[in-house]
TORKOL-4160 file (C-alpha; in steps of 0.2 Angstrom, whole numbers, padded with zeros to 4 digits, m for minus):
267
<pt num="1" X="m0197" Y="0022" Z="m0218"/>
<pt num="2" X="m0189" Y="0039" Z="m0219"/>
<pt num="3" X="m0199" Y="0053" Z="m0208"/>
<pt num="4" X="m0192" Y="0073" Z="m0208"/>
<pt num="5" X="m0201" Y="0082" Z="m0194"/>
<pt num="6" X="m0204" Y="0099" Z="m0187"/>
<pt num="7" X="m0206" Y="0103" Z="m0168"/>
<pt num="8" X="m0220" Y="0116" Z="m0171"/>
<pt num="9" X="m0238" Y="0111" Z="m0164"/>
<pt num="10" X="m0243" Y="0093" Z="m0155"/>
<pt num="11" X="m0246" Y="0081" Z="m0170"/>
<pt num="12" X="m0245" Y="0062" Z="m0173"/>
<pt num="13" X="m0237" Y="0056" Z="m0188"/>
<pt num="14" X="m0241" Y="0043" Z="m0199"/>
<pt num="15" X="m0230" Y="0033" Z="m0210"/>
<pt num="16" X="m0231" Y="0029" Z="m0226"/>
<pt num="17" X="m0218" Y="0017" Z="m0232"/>
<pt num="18" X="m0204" Y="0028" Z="m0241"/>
<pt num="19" X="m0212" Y="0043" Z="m0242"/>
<pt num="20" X="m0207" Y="0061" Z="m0230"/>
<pt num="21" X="m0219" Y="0065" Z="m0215"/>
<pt num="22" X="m0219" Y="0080" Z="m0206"/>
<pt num="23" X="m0216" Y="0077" Z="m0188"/>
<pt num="24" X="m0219" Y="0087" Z="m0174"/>
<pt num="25" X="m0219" Y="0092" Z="m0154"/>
<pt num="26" X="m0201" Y="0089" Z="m0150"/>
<pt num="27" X="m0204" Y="0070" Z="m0158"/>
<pt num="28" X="m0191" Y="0062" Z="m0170"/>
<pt num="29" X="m0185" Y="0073" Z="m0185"/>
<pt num="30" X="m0179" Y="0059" Z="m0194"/>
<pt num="31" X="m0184" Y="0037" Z="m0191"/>
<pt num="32" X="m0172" Y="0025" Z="m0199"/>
<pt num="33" X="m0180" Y="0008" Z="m0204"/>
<pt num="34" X="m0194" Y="0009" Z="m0190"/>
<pt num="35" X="m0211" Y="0011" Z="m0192"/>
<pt num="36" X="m0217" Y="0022" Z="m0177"/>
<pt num="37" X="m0211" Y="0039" Z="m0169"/>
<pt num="38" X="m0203" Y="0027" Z="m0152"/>
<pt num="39" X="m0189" Y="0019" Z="m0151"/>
<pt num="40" X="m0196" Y="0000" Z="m0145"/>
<pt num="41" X="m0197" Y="m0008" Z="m0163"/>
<pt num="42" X="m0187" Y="0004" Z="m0174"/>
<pt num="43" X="m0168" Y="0001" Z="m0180"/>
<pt num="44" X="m0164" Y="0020" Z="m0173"/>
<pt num="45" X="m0169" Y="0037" Z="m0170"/>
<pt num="46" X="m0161" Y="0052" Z="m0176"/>
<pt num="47" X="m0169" Y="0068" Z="m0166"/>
<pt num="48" X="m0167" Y="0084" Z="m0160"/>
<pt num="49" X="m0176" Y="0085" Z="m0145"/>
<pt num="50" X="m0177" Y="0103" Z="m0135"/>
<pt num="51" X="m0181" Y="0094" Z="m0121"/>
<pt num="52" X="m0164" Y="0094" Z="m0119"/>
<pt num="53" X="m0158" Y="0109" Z="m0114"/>
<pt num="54" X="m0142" Y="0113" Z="m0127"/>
<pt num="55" X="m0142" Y="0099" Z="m0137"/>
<pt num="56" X="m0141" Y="0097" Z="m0154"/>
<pt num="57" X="m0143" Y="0079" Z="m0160"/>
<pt num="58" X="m0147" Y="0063" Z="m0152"/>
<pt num="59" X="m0150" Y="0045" Z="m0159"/>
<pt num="60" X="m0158" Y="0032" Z="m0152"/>
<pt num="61" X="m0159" Y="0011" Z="m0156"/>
<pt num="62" X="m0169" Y="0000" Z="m0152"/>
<pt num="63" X="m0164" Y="m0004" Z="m0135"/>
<pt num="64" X="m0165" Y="0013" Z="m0128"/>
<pt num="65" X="m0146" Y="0014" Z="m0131"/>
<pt num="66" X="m0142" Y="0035" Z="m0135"/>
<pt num="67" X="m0128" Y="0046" Z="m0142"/>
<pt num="68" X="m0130" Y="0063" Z="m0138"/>
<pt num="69" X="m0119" Y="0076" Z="m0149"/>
<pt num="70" X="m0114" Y="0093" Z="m0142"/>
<pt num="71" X="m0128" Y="0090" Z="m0125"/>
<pt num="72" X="m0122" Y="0098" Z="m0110"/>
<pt num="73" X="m0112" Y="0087" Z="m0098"/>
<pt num="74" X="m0117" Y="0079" Z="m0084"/>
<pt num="75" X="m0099" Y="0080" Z="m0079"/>
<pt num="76" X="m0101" Y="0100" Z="m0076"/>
<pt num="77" X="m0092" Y="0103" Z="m0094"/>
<pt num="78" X="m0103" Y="0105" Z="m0112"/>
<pt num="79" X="m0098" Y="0089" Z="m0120"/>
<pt num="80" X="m0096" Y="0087" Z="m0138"/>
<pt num="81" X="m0102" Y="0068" Z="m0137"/>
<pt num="82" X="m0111" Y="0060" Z="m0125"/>
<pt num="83" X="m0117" Y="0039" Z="m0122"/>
<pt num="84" X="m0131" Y="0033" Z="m0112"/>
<pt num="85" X="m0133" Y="0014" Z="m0110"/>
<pt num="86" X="m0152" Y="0008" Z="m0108"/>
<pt num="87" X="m0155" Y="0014" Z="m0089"/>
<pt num="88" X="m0147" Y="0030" Z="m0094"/>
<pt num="89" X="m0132" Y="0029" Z="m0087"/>
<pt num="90" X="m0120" Y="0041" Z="m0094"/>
<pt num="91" X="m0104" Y="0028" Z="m0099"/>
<pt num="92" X="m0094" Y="0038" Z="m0112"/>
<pt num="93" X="m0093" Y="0056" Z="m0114"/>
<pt num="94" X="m0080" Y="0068" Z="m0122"/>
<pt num="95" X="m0079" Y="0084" Z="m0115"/>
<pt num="96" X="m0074" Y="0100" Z="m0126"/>
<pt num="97" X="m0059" Y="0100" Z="m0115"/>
<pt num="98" X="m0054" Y="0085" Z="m0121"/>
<pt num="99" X="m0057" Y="0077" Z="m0105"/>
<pt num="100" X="m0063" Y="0058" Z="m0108"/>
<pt num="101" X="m0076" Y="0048" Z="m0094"/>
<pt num="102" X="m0080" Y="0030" Z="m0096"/>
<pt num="103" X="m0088" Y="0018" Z="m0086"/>
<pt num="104" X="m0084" Y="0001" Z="m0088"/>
<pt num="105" X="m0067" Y="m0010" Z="m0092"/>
<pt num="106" X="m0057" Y="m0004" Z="m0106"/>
<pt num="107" X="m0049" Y="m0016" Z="m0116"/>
<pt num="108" X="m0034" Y="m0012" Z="m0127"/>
<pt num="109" X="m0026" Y="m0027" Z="m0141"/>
<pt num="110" X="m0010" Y="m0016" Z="m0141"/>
<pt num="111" X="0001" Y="m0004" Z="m0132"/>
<pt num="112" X="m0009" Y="0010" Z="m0123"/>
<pt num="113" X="0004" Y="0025" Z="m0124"/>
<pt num="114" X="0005" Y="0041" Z="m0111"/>
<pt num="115" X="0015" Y="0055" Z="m0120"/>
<pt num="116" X="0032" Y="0059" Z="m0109"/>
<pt num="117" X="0041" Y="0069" Z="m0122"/>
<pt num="118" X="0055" Y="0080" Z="m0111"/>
<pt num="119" X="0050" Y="0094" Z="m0124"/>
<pt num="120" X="0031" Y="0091" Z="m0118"/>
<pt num="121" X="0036" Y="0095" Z="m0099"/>
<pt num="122" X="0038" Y="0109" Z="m0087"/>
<pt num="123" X="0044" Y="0112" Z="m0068"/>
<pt num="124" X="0053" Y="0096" Z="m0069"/>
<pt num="125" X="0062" Y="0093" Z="m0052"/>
<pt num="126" X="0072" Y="0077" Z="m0045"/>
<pt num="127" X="0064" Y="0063" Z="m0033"/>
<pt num="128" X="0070" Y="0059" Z="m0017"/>
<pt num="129" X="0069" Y="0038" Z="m0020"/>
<pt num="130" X="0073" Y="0034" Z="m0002"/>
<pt num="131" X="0057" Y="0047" Z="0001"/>
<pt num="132" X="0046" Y="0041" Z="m0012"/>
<pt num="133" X="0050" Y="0021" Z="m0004"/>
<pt num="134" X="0047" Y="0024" Z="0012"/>
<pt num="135" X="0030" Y="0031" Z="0008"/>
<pt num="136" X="0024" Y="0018" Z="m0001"/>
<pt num="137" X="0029" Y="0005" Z="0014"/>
<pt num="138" X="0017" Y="0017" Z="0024"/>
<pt num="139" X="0002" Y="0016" Z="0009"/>
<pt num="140" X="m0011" Y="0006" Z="0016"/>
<pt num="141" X="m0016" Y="m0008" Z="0001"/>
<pt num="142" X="m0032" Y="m0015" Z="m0001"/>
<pt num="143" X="m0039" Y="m0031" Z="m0011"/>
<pt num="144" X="m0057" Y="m0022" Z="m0016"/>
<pt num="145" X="m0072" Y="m0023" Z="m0032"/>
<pt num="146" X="m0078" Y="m0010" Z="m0040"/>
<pt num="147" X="m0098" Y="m0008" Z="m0035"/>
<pt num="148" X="m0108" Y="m0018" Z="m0046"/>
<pt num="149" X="m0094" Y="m0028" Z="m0052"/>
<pt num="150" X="m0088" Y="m0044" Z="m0047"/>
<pt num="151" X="m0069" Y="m0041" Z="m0054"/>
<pt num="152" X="m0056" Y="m0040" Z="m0038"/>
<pt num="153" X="m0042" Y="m0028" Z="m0038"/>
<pt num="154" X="m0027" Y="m0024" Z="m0028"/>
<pt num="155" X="m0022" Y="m0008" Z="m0023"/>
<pt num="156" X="m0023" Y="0008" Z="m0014"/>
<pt num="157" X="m0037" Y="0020" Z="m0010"/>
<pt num="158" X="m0036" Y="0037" Z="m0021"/>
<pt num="159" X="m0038" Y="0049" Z="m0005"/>
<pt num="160" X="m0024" Y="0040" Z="0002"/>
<pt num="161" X="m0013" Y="0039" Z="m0013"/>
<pt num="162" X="m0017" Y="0059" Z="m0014"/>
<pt num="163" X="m0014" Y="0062" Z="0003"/>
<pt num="164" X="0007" Y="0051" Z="0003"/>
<pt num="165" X="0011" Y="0060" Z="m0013"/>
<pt num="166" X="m0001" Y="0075" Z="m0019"/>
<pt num="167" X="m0001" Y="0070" Z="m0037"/>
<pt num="168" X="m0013" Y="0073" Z="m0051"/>
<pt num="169" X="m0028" Y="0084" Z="m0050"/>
<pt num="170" X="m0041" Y="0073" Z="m0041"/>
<pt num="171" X="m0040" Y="0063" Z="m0026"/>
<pt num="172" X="m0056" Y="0053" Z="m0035"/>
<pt num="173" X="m0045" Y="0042" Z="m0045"/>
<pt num="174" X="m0024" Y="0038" Z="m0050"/>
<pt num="175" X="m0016" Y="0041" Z="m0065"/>
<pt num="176" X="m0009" Y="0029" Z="m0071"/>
<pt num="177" X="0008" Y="0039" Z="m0076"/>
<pt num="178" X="0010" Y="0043" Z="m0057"/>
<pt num="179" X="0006" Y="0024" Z="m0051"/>
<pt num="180" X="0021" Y="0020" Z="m0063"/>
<pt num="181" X="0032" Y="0035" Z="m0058"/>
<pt num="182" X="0029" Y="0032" Z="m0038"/>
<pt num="183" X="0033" Y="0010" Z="m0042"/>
<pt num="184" X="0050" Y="0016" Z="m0051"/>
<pt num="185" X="0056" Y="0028" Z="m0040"/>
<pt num="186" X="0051" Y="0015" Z="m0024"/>
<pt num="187" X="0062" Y="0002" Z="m0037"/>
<pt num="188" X="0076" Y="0016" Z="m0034"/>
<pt num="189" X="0076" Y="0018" Z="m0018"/>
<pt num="190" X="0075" Y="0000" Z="m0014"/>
<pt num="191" X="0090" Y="m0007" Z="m0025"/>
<pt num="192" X="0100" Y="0007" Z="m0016"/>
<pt num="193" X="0097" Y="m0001" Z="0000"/>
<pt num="194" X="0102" Y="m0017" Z="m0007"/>
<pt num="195" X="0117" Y="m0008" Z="m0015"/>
<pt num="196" X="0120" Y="0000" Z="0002"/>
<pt num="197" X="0118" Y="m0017" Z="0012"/>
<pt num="198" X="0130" Y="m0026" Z="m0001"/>
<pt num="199" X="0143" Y="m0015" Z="0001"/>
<pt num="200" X="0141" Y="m0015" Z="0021"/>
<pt num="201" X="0140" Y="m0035" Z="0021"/>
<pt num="202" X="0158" Y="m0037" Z="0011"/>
<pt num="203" X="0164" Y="m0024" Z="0022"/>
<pt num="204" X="0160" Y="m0035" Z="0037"/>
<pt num="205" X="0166" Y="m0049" Z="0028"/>
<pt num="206" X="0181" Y="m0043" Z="0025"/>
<pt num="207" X="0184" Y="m0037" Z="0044"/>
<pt num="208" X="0177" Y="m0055" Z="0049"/>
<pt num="209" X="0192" Y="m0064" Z="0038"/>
<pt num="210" X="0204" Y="m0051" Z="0045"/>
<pt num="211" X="0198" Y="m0056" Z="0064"/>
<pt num="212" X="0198" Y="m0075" Z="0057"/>
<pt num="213" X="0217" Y="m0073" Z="0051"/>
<pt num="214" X="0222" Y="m0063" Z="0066"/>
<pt num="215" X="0214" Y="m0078" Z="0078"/>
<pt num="216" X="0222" Y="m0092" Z="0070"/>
<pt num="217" X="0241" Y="m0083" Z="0072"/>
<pt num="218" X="0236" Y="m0082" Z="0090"/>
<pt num="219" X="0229" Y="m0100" Z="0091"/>
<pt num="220" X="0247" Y="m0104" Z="0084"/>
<pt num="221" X="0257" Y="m0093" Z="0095"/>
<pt num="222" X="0245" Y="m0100" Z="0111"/>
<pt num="223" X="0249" Y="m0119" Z="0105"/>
<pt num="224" X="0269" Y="m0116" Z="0106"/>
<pt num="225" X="0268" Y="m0110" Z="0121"/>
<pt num="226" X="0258" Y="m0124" Z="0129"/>
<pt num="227" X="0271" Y="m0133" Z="0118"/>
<pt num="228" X="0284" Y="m0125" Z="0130"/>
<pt num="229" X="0275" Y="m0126" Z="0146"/>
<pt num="230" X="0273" Y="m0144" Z="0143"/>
<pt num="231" X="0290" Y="m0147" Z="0141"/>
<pt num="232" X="0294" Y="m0139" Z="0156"/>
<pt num="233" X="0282" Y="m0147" Z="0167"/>
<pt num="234" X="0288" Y="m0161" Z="0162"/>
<pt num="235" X="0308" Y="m0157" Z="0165"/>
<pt num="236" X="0312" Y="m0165" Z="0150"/>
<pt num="237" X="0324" Y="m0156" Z="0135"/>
<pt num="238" X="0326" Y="m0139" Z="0147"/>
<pt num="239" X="0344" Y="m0137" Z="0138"/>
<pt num="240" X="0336" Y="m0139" Z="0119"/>
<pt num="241" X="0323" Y="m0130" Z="0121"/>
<pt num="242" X="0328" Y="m0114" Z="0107"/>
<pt num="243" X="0331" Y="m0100" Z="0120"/>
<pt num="244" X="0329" Y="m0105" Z="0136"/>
<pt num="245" X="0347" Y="m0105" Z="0140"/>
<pt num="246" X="0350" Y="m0087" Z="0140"/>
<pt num="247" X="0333" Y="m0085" Z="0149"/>
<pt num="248" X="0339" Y="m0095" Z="0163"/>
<pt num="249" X="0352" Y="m0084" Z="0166"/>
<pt num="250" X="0347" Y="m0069" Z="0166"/>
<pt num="251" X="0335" Y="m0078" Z="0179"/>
<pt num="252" X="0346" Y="m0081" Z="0188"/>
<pt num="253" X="0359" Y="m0066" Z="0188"/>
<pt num="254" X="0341" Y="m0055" Z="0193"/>
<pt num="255" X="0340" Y="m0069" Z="0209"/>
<pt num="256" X="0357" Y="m0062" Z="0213"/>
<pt num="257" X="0355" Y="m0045" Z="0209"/>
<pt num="258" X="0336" Y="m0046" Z="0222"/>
<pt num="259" X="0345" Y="m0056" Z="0236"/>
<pt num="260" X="0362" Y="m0044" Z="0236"/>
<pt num="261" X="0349" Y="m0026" Z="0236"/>
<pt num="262" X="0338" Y="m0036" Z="0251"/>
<pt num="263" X="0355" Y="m0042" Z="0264"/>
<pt num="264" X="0359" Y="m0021" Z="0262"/>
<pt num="265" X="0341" Y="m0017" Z="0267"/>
<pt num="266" X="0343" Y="m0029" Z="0283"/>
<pt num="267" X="0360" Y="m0020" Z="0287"/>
């Protein structure tokens, strides 16, 4: 049945199958495929109900499921569309700022896109990556579920995401765009660490060989002097040995030189 009603004066409708029926007292202007003016039993409800304040149209179905259209907000804005589920939890609602609320998951079979045109975008100013990394290290993480939900999550806390980087305009939730920036920019700022250290480690590699190279000419030189030192220990080859000749000389011309200087002293 089809009823057409009128909150004028306190009346109860009666349907006749297919045929108009003034309705009345704030009841249902218009009952699709039901057979009584509530919603338990009927297909939907299509109403406009003044005792809600501002609001235009409202449909119900049969499990108490409602749409509001143009109601004002529980968010503290008019809304332009509002939906309750059956304990009249306000789950979806379209503000006339265009701000969007849901509760609930949302899944998406396909890209979910953030607009980031250049042309779109104002005050832009460069990031500090080294900054931006070592505030994250400092944000505390958590492994938590949302309340009435038995999903688990990793992440950080919006007051404290707020607090480490002051972006967005709530410190009630994360955007999703600043989560993203704040990862790359830690990205940055830990692969020019990694950068930094590379180039410090072939530095020190390169002095390492250097010191390596410099220790084996002194292992060498060390070696042919034992080689020396051996031989003369041992009194064997003094003449062959390459050089010793004219050392033993001048040895033995500074003897002379010593014992001349002290027999004038004595005198």
């Amino acid at each position: 049945g089809i009823w057409f009603g009128q909150a004028t004066t306190n009346y109860t409708p009666t349907v006749s199958g297919g045929y108009f029926t003034i309705q009345a007292d704030g009841q249902p202007d218009l009952v699709l495929g039901g057979g009584s003016d509530t919603v338990t039993g009927d297909d939907g409800i299509l109403s406009s109900n003044p005792d809600y304040s501002g609001s235009d149209l409202i449909f119900y179905t049969n499990d108490a499921f409602a749409i509001y259209l143009n109601k004002d907000g529980s968010t503290g804005e008019d809304a332009d569309f509002e939906i309750y589920d059956d304990q009249n939890n306000l789950i979806f609602n379209v503000a006339m700022s265009g701000r969007v609320d849901m509760k609930g998951p949302v899944y998406v079979n396909g890209s979910l896109v953030h607009s980031s045109d250049r042309n779109a975008k104002e005050r832009v100013a460069s990031v500090d990556a080294q900054e931006v990394l070592e505030r994250v290290a400092a944000l505390p993480l958590y492994e938590w579920s949302y309340k009435g939900q038995d999903a688990r999550h990793l992440g950080p806390m919006a007051q404290d995401f707020y607090a480490a980087f002051g972006l967005g305009d709530t410190d009630k939730g994360i955007a999703t765009v600043d989560a993203d920036g704040v990862a790359l920019a830690a990205i940055q700022g830990l692969y020019q660490r990694v950068q930094e250290q590379t180039a410090q480690i072939a530095r020190l590699r390169a002095e390492n060989e250097a010191l390596r190279a410099e220790n084996r000419r002194q292992q060498a030189q060390i070696a042919a002097l034992e080689a020396r030192l051996d031989a003369l220990e041992r009194g064997r080859g003094w003449a062959r040995l390459p050089g010793f000749a004219p050392w033993l000389g001048l040895g033995l011309l500074a003897g002379l030189v010593l014992a001349r200087r002290r027999k004038e002293v004595e005198r």
